[in-house]
C-alpha positions in Angstrom: -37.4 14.8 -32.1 -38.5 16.2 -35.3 -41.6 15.4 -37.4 -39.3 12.5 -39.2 -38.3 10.9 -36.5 -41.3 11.1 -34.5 -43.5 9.1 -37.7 -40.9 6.5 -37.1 -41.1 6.1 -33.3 -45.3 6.0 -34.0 -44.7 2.9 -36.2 -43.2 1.1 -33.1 -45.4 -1.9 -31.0 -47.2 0.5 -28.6 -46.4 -0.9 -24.9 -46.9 -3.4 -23.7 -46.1 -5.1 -27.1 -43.0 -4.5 -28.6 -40.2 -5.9 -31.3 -36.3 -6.3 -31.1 -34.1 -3.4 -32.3 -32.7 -3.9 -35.5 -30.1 -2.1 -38.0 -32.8 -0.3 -39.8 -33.4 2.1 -36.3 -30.0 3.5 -37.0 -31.9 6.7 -38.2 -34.3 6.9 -35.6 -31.2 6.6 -32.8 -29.0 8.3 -34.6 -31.8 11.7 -34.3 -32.5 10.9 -31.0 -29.2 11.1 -29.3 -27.6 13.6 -31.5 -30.9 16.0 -29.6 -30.1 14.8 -26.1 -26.7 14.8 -26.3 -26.2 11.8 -23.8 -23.2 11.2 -21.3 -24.1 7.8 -20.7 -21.9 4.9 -22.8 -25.3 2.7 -22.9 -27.0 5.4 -25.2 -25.5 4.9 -28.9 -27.0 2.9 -31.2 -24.0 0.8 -32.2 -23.9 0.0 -28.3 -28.0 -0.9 -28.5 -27.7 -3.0 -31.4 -24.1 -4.6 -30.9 -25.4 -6.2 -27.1 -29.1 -6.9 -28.5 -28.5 -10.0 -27.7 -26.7 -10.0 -24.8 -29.4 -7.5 -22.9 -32.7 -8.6 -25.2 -33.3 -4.9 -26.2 -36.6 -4.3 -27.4 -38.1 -1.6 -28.5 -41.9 -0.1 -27.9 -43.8 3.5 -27.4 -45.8 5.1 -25.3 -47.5 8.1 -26.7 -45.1 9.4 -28.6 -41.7 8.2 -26.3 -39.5 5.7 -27.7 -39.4 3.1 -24.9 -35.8 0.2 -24.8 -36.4 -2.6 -22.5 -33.7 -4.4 -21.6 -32.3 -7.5 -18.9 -29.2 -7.4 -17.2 -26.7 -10.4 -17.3 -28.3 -11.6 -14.1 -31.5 -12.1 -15.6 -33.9 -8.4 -14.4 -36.2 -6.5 -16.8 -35.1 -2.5 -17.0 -36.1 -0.4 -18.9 -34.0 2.9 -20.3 -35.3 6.0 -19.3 -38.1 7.3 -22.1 -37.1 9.3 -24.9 -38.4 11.6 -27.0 -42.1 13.2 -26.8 -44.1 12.5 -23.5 -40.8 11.0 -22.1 -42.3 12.5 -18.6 -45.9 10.6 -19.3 -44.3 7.6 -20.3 -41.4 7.1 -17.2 -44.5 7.5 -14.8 -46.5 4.8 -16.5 -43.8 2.3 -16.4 -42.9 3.0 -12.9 -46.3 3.1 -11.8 -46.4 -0.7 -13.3 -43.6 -1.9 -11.0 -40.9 -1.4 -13.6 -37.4 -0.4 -12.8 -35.6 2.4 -14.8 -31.8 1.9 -15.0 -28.9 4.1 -16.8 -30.9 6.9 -15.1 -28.6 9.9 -14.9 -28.2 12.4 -12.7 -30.7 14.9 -13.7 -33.5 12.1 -14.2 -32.6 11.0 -10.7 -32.9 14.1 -9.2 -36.3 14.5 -11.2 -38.1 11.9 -10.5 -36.5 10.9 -6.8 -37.7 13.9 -5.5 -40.6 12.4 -4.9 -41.4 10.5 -1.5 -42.8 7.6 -3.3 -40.1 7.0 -5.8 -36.8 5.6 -4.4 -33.2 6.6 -6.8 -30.7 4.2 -6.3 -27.2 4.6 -7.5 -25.9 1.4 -9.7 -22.5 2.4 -8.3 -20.9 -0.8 -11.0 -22.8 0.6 -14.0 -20.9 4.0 -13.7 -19.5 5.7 -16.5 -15.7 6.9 -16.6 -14.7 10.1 -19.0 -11.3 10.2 -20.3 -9.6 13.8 -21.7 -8.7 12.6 -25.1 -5.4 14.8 -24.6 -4.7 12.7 -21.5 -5.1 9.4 -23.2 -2.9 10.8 -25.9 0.1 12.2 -23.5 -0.1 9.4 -20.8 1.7 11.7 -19.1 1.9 11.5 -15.1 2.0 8.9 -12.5 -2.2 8.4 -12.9 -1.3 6.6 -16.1 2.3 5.6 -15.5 1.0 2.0 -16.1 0.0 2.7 -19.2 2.8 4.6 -20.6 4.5 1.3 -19.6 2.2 -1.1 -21.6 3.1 1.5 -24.7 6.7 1.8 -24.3 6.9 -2.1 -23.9 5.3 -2.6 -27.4 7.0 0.1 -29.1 10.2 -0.7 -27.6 9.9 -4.1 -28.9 7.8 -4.1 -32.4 7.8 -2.4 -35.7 4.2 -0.9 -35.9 2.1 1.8 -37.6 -0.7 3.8 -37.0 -3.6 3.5 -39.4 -7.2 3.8 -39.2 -9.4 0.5 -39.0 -10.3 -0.9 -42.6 -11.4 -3.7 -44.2 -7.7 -4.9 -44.5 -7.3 -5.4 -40.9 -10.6 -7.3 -40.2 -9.2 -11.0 -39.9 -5.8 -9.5 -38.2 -8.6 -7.9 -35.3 -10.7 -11.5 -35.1 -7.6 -13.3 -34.1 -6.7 -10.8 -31.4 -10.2 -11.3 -30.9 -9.9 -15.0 -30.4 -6.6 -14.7 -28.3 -8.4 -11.9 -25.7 -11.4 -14.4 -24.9 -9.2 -17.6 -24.6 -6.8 -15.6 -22.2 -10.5 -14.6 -20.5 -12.1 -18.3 -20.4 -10.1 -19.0 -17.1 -11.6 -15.6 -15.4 -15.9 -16.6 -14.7 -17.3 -13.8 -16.5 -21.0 -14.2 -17.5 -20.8 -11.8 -20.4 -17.6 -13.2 -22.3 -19.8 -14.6 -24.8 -21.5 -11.3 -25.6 -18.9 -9.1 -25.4 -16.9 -10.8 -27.3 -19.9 -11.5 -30.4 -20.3 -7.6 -29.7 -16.7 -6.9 -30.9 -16.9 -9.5 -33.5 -19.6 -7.9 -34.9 -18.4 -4.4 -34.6 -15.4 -5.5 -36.7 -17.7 -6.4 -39.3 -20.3 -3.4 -39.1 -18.0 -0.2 -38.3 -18.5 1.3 -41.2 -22.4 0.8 -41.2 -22.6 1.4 -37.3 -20.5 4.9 -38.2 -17.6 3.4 -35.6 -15.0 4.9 -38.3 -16.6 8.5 -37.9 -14.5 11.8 -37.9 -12.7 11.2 -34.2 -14.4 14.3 -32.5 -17.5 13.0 -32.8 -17.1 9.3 -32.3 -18.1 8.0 -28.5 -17.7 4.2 -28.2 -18.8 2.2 -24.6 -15.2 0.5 -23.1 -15.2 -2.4 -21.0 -13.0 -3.4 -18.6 -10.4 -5.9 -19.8 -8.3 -8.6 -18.4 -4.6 -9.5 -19.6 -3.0 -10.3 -22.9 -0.1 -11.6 -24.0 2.5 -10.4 -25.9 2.8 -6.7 -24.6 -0.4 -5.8 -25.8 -2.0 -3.0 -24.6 -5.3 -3.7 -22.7 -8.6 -1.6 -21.9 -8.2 -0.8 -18.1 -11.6 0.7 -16.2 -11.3 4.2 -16.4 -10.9 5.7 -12.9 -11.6 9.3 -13.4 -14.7 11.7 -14.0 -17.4 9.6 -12.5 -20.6 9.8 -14.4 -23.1 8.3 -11.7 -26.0 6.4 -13.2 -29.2 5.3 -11.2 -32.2 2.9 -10.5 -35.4 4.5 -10.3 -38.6 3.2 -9.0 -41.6 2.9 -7.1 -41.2 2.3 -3.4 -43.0 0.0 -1.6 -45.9 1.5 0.4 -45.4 3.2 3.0 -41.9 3.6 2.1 -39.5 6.7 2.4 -37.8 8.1 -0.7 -34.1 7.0 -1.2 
């Protein structure tokens, strides 16, 4: 981080203490991952503040490491792996205090699991899945025959156009919005509340969350969606280019490395 950006993080709770994340860390995100350069879907900010609720993200330091805490839908603490200054300092300090590290990727894994008394785990449902844009845009193949299906039924059998999201087409996205989680309410899903105040929200806030940036550059989290009516075309799972993601902490003692 740069001198900017690190006179922000200082003016974070310093751990333990700490404070929800709000819009105004836009900045502070923004600088942060456009260093790092993640591959994980988790580390944006418009995914950070969008499932604030849903995951209880707050937000702390340790020396000079921004530090996310989290809980998963099943009720756990996590924390993000540290970023920033003294990330190294500040992973070992949370781990040696019992805490788990989750969305850990490869490299952290391999980093920090090295080590006989710290056991990596791979969160084998949290992985990632890439798409080649080109691929998405061709369809091309039997991989996404299924796909190409879903398109040709809706072109086949509506007048359409292609435009980018506006202002004009927020209440047409709501109701869509409202269709997709009544068609989910008959499928248990503890997150369909969330997820669907998430894309609510991200209707309302693309333009301040940067979700309508130039194409190249924008990377937005996709979940896996269930059916809807009409022909639409739905969000399937990814299934190719694994990015594995890991849990990382302290074994108990006298325990071997995982």
């Amino acid at each position: 981080m740069n001198a900017f950006t690190d006179n922000i993080a200082r003016n974070l709770p310093e751990h333990p203490d700490s404070r929800p994340i709000e819009l105004g860390d836009k900045g502070l995100f923004d600088a942060i991952f456009a260093e790092l350069q993640p591959r994980i879907s988790e580390f944006t900010f418009a995914n950070l503040f969008l499932f604030r609720r849903a995951h209880d993200y707050h937000l702390s330091r340790i020396g000079g490491a921004v530090m996310v805490q989290g809980k998963r839908y099943t009720g756990e603490r996590f924390f993000f792996p540290p970023f920033g200054a003294d990330a190294g300092q500040a992973a070992e300090t949370i781990l040696q205090e019992g805490a788990t590290i989750a969305a850990a990727d490869q490299r952290f894994a391999d980093g920090f699991g090295a080590r006989p008394d710290i056991e990596a785990t791979e969160d084998r449902d949290s992985f990632d899945y890439l798409y080649l844009r080109s691929a998405l845009a061709d369809l091309s193949g039997n991989r996404y025959h299924k796909k190409k299906n879903r398109v040709n039924y809706f072109v086949n059998r509506h007048q359409h156009t292609v435009e980018p999201y506006g202002a004009q087409h927020h209440e047409g996205c709501l109701t869509l919005l409202d269709e997709w989680r009544r068609v989910r309410e008959k499928m248990e899903s503890p997150s369909l509340a969330e997820e669907a105040m998430a894309a609510g929200e991200a209707l309302e806030l693309a333009n301040v969350l940067g979700l309508q940036a130039e194409r190249r550059h924008l990377r937005l989290p996709l979940r896996k969606s269930g059916p809807v009516s009409g022909g639409a075309l739905p969000v399937d799972r990814p299934r190719i280019l694994p990015v594995a993601l890991y849990g990382v902490h302290l074994c108990e003692q006298g325990a071997g490395s995982g």
